[in-house]
PDB file of the backbone (N, CA, C, O) and the ligand in Angstrom, with CONECT records:
HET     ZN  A 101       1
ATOM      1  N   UNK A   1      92.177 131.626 119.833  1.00  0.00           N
ATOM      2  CA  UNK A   1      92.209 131.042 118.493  1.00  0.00           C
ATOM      3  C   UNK A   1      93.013 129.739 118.507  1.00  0.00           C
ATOM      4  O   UNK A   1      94.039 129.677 119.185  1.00  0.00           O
ATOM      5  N   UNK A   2      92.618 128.773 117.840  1.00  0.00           N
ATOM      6  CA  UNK A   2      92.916 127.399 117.974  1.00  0.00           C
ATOM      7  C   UNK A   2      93.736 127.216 116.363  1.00  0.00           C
ATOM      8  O   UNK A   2      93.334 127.197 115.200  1.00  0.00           O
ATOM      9  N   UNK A   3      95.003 127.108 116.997  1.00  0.00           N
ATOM     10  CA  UNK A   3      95.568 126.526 115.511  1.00  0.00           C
ATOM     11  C   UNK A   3      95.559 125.190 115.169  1.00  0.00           C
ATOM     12  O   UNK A   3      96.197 124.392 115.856  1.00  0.00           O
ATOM     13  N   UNK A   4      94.819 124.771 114.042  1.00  0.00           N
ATOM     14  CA  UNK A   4      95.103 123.511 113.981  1.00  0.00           C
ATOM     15  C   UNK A   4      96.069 122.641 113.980  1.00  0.00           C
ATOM     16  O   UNK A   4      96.353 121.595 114.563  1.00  0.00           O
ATOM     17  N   UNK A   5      96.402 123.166 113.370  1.00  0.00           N
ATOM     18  CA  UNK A   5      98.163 122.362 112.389  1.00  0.00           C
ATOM     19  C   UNK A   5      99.258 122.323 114.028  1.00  0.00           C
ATOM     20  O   UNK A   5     100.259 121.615 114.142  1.00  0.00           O
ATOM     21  N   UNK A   6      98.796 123.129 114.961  1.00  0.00           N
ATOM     22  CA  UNK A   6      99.877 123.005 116.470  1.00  0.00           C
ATOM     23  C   UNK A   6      99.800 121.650 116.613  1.00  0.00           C
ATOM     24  O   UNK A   6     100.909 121.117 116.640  1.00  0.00           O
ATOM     25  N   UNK A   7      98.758 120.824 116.725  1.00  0.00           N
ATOM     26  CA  UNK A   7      98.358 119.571 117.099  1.00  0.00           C
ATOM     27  C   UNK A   7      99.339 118.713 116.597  1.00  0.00           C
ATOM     28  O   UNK A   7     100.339 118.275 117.166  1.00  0.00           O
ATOM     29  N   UNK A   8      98.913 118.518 115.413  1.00  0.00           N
ATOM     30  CA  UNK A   8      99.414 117.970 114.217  1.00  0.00           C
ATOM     31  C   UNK A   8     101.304 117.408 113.906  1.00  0.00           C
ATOM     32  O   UNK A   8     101.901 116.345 113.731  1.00  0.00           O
ATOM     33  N   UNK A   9     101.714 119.202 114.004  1.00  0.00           N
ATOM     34  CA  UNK A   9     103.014 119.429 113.771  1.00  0.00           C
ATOM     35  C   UNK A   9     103.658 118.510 114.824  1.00  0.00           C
ATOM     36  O   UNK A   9     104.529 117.684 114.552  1.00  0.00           O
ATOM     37  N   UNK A  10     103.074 118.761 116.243  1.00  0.00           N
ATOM     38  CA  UNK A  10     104.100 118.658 117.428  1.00  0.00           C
ATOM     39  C   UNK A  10     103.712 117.117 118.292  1.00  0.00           C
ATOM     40  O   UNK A  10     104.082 116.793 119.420  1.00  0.00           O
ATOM     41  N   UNK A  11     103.238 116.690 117.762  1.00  0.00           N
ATOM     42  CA  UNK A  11     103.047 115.290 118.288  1.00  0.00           C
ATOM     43  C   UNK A  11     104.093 114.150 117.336  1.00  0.00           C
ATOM     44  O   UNK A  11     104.187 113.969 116.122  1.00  0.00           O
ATOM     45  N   UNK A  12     104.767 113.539 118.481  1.00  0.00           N
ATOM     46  CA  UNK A  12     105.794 113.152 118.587  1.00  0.00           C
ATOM     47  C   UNK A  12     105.757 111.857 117.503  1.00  0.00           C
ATOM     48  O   UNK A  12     106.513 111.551 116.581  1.00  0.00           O
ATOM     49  N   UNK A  13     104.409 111.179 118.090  1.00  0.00           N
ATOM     50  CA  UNK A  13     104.731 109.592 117.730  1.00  0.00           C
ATOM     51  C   UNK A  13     103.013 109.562 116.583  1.00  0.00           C
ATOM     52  O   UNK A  13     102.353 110.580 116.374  1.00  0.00           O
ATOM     53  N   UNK A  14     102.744 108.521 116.171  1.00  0.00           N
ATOM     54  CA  UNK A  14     101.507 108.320 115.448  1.00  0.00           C
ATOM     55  C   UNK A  14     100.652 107.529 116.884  1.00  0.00           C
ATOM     56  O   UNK A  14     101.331 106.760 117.566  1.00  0.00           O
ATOM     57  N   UNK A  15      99.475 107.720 117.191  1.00  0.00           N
ATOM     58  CA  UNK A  15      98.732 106.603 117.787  1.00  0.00           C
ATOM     59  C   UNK A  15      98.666 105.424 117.660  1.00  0.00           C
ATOM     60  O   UNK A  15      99.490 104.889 116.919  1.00  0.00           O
ATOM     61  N   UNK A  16      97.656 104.606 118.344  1.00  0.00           N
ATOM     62  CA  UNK A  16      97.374 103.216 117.837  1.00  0.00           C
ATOM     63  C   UNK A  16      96.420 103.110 116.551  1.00  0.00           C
ATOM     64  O   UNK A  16      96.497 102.260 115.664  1.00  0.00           O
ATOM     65  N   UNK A  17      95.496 104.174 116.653  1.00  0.00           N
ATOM     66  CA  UNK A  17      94.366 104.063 115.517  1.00  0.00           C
ATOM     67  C   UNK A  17      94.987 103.866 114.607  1.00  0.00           C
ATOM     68  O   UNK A  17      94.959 102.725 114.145  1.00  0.00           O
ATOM     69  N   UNK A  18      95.874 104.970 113.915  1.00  0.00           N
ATOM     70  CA  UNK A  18      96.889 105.396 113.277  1.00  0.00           C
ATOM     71  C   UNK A  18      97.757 103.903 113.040  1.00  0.00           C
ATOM     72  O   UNK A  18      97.459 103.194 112.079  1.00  0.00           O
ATOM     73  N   UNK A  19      98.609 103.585 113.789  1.00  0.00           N
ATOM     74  CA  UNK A  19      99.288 102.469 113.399  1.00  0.00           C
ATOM     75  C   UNK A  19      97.847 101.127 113.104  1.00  0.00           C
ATOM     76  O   UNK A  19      97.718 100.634 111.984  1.00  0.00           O
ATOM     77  N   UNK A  20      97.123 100.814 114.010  1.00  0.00           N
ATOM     78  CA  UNK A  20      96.091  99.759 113.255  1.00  0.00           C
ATOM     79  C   UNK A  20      95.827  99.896 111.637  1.00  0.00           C
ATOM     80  O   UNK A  20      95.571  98.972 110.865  1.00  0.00           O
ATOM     81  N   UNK A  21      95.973 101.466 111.291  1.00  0.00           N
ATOM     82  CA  UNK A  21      95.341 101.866 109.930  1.00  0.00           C
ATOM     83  C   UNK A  21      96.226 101.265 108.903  1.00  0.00           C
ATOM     84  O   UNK A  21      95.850 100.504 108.012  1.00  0.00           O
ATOM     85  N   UNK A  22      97.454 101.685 109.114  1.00  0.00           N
ATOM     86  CA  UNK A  22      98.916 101.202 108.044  1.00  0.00           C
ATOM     87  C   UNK A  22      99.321  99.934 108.317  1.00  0.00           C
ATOM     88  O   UNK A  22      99.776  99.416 107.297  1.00  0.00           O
ATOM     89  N   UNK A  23      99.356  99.040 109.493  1.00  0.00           N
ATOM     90  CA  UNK A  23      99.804  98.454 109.755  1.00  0.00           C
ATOM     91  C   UNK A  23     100.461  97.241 108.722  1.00  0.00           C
ATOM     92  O   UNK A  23     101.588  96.748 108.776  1.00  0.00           O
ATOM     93  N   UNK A  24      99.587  97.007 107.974  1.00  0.00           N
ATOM     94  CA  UNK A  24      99.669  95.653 106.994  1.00  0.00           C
ATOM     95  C   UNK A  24     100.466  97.068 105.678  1.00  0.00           C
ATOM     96  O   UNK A  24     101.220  96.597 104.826  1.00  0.00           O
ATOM     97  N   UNK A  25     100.266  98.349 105.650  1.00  0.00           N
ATOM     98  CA  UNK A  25     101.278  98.604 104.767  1.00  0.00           C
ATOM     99  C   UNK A  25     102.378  98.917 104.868  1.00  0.00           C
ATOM    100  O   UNK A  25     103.102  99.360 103.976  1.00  0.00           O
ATOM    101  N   UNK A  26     102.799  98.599 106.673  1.00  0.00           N
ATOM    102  CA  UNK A  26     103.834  98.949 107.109  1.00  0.00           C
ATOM    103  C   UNK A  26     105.216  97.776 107.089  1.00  0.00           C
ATOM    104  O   UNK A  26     106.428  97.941 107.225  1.00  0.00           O
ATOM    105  N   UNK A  27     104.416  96.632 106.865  1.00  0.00           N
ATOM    106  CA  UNK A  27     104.524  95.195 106.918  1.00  0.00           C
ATOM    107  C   UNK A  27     105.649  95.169 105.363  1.00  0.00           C
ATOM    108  O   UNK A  27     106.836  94.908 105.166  1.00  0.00           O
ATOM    109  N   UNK A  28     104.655  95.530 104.636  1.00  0.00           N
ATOM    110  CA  UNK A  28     104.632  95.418 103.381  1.00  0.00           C
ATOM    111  C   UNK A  28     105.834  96.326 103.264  1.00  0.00           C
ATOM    112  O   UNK A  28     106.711  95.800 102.578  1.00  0.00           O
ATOM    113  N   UNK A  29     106.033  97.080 103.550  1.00  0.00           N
ATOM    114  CA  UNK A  29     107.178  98.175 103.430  1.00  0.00           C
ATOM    115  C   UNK A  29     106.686  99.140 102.087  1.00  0.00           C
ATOM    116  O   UNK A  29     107.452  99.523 101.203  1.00  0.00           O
ATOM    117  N   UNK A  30     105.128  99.449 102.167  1.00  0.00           N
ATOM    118  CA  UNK A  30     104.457 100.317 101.888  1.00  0.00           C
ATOM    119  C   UNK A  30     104.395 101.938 102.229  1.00  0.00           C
ATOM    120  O   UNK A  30     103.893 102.792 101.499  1.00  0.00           O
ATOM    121  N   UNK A  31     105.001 102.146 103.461  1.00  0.00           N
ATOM    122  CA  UNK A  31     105.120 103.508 104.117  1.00  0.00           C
ATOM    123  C   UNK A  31     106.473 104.337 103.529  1.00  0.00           C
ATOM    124  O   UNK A  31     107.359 103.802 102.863  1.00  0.00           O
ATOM    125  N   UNK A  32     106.436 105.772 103.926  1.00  0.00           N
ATOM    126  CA  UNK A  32     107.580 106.312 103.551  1.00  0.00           C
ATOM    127  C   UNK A  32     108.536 106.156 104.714  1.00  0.00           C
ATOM    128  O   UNK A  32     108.003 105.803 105.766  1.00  0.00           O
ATOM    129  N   UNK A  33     109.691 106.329 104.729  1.00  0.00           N
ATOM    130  CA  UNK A  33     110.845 106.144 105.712  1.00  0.00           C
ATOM    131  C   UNK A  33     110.676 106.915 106.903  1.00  0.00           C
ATOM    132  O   UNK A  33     111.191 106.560 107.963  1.00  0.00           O
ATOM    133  N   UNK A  34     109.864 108.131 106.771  1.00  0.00           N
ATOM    134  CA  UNK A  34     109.354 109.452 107.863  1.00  0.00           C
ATOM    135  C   UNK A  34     108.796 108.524 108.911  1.00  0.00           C
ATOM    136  O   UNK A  34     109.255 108.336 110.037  1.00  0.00           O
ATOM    137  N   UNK A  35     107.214 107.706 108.092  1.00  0.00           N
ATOM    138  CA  UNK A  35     106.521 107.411 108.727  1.00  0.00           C
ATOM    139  C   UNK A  35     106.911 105.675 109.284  1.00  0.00           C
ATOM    140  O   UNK A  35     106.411 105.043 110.215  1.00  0.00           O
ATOM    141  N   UNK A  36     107.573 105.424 108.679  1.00  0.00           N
ATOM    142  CA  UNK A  36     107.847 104.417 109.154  1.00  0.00           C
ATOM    143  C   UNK A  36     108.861 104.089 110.278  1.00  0.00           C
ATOM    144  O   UNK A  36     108.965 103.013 110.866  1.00  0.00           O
ATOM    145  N   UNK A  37     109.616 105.253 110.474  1.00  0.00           N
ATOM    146  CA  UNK A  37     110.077 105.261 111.758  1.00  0.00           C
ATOM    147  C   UNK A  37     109.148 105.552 112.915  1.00  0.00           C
ATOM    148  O   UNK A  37     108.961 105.032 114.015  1.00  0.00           O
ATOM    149  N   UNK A  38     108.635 106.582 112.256  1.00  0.00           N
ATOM    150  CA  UNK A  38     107.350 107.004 113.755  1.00  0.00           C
ATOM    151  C   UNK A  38     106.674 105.412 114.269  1.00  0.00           C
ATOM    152  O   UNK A  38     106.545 105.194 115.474  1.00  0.00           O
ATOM    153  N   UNK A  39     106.296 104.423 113.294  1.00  0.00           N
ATOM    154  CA  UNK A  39     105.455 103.457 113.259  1.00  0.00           C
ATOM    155  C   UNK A  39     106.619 102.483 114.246  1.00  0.00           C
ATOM    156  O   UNK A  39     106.287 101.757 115.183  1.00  0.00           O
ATOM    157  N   UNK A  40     107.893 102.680 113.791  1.00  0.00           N
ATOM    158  CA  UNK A  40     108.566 101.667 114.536  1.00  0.00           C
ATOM    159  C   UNK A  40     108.960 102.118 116.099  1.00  0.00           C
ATOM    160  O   UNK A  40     109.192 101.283 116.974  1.00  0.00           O
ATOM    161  N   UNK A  41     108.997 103.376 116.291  1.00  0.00           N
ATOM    162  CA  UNK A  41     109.202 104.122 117.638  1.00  0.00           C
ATOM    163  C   UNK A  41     108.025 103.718 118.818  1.00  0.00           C
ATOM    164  O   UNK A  41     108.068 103.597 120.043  1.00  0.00           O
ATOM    165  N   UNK A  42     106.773 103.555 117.615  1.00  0.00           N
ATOM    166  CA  UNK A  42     105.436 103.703 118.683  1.00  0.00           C
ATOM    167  C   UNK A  42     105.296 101.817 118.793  1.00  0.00           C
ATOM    168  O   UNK A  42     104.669 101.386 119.761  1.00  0.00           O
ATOM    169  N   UNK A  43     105.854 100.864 117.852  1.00  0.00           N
ATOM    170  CA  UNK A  43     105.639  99.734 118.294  1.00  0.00           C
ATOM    171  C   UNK A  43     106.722  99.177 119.214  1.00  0.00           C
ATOM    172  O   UNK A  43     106.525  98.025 119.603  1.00  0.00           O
ATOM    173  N   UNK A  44     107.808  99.776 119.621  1.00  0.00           N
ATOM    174  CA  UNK A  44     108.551  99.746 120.356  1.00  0.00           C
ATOM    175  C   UNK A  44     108.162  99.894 121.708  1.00  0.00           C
ATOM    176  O   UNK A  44     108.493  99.016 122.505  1.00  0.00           O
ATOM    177  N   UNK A  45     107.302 101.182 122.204  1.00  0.00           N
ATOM    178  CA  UNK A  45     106.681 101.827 123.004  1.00  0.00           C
ATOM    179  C   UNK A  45     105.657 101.106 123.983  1.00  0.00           C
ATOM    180  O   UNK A  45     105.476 101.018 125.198  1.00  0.00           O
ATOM    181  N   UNK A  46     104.991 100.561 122.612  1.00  0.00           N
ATOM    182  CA  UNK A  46     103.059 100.426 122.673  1.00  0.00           C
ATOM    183  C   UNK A  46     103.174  98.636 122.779  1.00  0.00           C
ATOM    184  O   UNK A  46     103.636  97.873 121.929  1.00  0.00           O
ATOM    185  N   UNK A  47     102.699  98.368 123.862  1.00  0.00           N
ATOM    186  CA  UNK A  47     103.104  96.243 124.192  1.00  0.00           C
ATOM    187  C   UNK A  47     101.713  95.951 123.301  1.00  0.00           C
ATOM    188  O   UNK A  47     101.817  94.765 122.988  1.00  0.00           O
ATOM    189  N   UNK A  48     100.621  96.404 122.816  1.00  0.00           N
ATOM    190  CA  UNK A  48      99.360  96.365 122.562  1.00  0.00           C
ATOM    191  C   UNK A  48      99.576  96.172 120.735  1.00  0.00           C
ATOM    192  O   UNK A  48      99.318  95.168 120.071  1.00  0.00           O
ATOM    193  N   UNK A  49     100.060  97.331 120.316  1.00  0.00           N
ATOM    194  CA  UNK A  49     100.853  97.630 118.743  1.00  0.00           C
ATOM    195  C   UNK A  49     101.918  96.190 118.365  1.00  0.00           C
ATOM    196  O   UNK A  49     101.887  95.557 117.310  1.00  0.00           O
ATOM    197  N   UNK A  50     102.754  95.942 119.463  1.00  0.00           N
ATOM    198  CA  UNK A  50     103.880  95.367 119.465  1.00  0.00           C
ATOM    199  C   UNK A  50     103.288  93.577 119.161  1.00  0.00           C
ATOM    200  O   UNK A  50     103.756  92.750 118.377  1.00  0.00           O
ATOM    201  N   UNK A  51     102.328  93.470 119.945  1.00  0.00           N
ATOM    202  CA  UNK A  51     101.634  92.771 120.008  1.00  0.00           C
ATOM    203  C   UNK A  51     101.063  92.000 118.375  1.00  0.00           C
ATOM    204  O   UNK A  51     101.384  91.029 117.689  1.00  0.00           O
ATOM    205  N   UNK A  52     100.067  93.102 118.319  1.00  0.00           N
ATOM    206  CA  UNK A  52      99.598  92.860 117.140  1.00  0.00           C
ATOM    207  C   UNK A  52     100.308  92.839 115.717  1.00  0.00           C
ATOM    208  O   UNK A  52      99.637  92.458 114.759  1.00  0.00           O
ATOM    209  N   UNK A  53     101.653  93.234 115.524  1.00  0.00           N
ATOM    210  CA  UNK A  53     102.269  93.314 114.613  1.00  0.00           C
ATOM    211  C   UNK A  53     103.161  92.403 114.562  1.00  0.00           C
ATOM    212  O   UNK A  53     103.925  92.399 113.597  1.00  0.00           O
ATOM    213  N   UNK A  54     103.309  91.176 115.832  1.00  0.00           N
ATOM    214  CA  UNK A  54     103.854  90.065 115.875  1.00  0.00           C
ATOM    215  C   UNK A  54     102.645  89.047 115.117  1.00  0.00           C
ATOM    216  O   UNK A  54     102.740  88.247 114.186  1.00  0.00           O
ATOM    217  N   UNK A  55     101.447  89.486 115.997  1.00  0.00           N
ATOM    218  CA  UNK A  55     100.675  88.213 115.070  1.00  0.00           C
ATOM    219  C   UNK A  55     100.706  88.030 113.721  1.00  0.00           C
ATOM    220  O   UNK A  55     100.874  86.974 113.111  1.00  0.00           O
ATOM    221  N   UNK A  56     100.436  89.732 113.061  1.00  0.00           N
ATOM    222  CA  UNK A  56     100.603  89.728 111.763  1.00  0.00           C
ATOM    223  C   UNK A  56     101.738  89.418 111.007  1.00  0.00           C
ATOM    224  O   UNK A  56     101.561  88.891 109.908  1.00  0.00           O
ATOM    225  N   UNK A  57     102.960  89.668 111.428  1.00  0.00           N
ATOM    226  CA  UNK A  57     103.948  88.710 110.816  1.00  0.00           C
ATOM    227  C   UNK A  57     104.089  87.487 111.023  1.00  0.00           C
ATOM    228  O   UNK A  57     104.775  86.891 110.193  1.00  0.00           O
ATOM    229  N   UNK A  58     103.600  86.817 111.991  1.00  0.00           N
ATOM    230  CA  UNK A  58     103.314  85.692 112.094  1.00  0.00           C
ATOM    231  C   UNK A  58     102.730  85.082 110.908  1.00  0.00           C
ATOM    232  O   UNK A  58     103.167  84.121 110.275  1.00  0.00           O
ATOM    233  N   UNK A  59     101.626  85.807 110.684  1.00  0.00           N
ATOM    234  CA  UNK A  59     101.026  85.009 109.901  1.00  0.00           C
ATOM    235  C   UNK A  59     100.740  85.332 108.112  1.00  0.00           C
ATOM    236  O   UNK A  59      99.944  84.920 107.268  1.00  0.00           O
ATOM    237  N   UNK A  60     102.007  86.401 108.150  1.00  0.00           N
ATOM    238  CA  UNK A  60     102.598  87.069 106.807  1.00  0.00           C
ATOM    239  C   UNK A  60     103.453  85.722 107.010  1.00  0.00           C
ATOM    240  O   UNK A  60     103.259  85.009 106.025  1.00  0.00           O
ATOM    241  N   UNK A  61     104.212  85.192 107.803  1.00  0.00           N
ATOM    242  CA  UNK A  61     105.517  84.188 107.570  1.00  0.00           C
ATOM    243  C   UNK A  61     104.694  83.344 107.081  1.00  0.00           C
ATOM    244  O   UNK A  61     104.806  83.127 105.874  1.00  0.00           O
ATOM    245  N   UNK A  62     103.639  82.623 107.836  1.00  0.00           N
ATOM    246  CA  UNK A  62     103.072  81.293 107.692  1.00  0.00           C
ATOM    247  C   UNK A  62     102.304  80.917 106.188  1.00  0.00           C
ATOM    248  O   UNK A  62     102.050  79.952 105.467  1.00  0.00           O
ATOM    249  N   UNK A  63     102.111  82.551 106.273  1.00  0.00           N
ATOM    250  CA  UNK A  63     101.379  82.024 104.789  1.00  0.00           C
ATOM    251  C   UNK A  63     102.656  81.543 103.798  1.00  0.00           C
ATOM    252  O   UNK A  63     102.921  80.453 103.291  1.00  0.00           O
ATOM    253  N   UNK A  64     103.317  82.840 103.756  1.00  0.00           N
ATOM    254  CA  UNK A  64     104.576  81.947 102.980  1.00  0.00           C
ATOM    255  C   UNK A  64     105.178  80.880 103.350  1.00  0.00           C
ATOM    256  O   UNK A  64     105.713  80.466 102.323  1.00  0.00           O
ATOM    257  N   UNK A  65     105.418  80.181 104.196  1.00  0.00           N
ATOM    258  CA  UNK A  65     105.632  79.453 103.924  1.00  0.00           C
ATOM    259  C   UNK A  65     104.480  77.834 103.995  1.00  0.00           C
ATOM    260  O   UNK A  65     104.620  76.618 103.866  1.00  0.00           O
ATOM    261  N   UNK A  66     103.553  78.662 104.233  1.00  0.00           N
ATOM    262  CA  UNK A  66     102.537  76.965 103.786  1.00  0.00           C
ATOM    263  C   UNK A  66     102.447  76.632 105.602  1.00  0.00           C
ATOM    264  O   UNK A  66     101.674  75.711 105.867  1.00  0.00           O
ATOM    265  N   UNK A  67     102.995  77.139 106.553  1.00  0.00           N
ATOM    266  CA  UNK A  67     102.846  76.393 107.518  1.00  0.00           C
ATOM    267  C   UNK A  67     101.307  76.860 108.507  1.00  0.00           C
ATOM    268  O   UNK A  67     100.634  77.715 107.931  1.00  0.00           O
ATOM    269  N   UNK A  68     100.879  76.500 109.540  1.00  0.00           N
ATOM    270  CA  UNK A  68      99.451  76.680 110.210  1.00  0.00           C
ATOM    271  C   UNK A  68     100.117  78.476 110.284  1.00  0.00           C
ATOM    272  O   UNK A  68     101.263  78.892 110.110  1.00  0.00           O
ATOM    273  N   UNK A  69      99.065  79.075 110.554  1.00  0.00           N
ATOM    274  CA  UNK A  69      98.989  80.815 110.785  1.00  0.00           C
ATOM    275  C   UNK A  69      98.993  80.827 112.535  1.00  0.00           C
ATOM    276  O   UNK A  69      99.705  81.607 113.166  1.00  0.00           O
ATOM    277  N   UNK A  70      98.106  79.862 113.165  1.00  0.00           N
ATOM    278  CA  UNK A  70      98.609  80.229 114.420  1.00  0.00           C
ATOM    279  C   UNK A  70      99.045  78.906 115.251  1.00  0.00           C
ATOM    280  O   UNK A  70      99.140  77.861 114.608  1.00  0.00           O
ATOM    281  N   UNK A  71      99.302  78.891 116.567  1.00  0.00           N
ATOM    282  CA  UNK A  71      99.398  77.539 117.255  1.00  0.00           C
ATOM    283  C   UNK A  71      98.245  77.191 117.296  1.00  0.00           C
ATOM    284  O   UNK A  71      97.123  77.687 117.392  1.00  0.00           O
ATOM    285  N   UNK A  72      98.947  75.784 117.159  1.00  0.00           N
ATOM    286  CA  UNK A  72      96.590  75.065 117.282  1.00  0.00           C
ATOM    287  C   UNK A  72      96.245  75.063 118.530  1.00  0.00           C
ATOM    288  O   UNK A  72      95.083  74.941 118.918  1.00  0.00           O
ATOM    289  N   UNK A  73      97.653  75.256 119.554  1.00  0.00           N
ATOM    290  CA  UNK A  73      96.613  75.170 121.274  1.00  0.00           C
ATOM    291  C   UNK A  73      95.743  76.872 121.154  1.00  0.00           C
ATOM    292  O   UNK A  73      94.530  76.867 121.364  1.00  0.00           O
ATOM    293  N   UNK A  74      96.194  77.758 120.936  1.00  0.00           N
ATOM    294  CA  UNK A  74      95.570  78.678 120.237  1.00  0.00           C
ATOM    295  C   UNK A  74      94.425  78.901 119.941  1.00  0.00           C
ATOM    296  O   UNK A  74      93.602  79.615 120.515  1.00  0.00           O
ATOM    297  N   UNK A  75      94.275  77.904 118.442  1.00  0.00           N
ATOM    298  CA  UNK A  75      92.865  78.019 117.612  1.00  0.00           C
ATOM    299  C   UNK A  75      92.647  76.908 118.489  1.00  0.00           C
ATOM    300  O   UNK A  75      92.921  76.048 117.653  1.00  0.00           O
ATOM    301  N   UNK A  76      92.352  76.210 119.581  1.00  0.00           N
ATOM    302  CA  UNK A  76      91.562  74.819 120.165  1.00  0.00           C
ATOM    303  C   UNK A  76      91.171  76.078 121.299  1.00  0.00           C
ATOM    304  O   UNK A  76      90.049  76.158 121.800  1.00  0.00           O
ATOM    305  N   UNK A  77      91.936  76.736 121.513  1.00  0.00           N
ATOM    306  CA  UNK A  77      91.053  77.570 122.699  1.00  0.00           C
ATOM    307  C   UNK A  77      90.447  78.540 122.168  1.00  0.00           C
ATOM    308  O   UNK A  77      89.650  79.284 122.740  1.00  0.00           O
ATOM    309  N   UNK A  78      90.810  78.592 120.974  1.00  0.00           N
ATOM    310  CA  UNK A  78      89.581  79.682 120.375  1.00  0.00           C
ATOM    311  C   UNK A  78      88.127  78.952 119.968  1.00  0.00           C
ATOM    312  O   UNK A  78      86.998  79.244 120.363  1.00  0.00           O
ATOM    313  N   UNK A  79      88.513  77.991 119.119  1.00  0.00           N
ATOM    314  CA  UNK A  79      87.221  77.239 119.086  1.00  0.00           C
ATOM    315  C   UNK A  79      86.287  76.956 120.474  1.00  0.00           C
ATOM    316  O   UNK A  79      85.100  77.282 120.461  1.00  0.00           O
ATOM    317  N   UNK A  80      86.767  76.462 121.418  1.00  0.00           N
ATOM    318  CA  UNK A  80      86.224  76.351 122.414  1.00  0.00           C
ATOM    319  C   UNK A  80      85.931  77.087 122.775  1.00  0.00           C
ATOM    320  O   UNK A  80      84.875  76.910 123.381  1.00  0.00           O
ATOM    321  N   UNK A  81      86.410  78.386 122.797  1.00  0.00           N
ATOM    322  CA  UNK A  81      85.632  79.803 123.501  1.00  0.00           C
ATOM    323  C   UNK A  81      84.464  80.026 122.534  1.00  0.00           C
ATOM    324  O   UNK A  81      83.472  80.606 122.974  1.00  0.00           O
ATOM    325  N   UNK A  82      84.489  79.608 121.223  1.00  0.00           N
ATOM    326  CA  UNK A  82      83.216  79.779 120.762  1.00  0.00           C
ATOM    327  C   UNK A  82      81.969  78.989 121.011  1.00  0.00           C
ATOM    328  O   UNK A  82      80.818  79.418 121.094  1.00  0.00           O
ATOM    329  N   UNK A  83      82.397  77.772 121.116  1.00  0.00           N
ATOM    330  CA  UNK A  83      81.545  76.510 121.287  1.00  0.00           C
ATOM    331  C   UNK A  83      80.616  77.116 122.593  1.00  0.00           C
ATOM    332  O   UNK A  83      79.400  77.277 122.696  1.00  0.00           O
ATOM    333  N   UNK A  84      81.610  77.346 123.431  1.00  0.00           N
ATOM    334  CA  UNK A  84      80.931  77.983 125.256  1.00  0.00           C
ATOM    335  C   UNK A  84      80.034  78.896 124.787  1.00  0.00           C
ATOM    336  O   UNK A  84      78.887  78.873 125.234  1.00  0.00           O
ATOM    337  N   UNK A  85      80.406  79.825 123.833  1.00  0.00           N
ATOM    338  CA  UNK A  85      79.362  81.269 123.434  1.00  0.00           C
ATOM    339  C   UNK A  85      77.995  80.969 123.111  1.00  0.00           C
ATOM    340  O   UNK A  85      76.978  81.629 123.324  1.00  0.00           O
ATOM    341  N   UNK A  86      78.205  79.533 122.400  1.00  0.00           N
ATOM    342  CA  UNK A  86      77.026  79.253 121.602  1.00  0.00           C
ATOM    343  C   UNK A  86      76.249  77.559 122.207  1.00  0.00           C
ATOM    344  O   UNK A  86      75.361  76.841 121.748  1.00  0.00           O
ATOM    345  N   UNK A  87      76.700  77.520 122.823  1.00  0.00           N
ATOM    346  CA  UNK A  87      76.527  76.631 123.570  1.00  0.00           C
ATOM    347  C   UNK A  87      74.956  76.561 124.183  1.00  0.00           C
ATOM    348  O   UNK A  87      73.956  76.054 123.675  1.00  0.00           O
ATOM    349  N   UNK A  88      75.060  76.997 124.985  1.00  0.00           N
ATOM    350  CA  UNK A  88      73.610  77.200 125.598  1.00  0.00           C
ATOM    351  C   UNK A  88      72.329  78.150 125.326  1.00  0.00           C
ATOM    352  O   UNK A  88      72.531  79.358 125.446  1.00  0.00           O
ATOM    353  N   UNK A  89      71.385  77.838 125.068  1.00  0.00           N
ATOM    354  CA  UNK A  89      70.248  78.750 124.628  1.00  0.00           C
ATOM    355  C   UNK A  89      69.758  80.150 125.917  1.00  0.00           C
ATOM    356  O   UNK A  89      68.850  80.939 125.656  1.00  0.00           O
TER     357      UNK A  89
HETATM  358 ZN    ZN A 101      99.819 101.382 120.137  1.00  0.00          ZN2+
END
C-alpha cells in the first residue's frame, strides 16, 4: 500500500518545477515564510534556480528603475542568434 502523503511530508526541499511556478511570487514576497525558506534553501542549492532568479531580479530592478533589462552585448547576441535561425531558407 502506497501512502501518498509519505512523499509529500518528507521531502526536504521544493523542486525546480515548483520553484519556476512561484518564482515571480517569491520575488514579490508573495509566499508564506514556510515556503519561502524552502524556495531560498533550493536556490542556494540549485546554480540553474539561482540563475534564473538573478535574471529576474535583474530585471524586477531595471524596470524600476527605467534602466535596459539586460546587457545589450547580451540582447546583440541574442538578436544575432536569431538573425542565424532565420537566415537561410
Ligand atoms: Zn532548481
Amino acid at each position: 500500500m502506497i501512502r501518498r502523503s509519505f512523499f509529500r511530508r518528507n521531502k526536504p526541499e521544493v523542486d525546480c518545477r515548483e520553484v519556476g511556478k512561484v518564482l515571480q511570487s517569491y520575488l514579490d514576497g508573495d509566499v508564506d515564510e514556510d515556503f519561502t525558506a524552502k524556495i531560498s534553501a533550493h536556490l542556494e542549492a540549485c546554480k540553474d534556480c539561482g540563475l534564473e532568479v538573478e535574471t529576474y531580479r535583474q530585471i524586477k530592478t531595471s524596470l524600476a528603475s527605467k534602466m535596459p533589462a539586460v546587457d545589450p552585448a547580451a540582447l546583440e547576441r541574442l538578436r544575432r542568434f536569431g538573425d542565424e535561425l532565420t537566415a537561410g531558407d
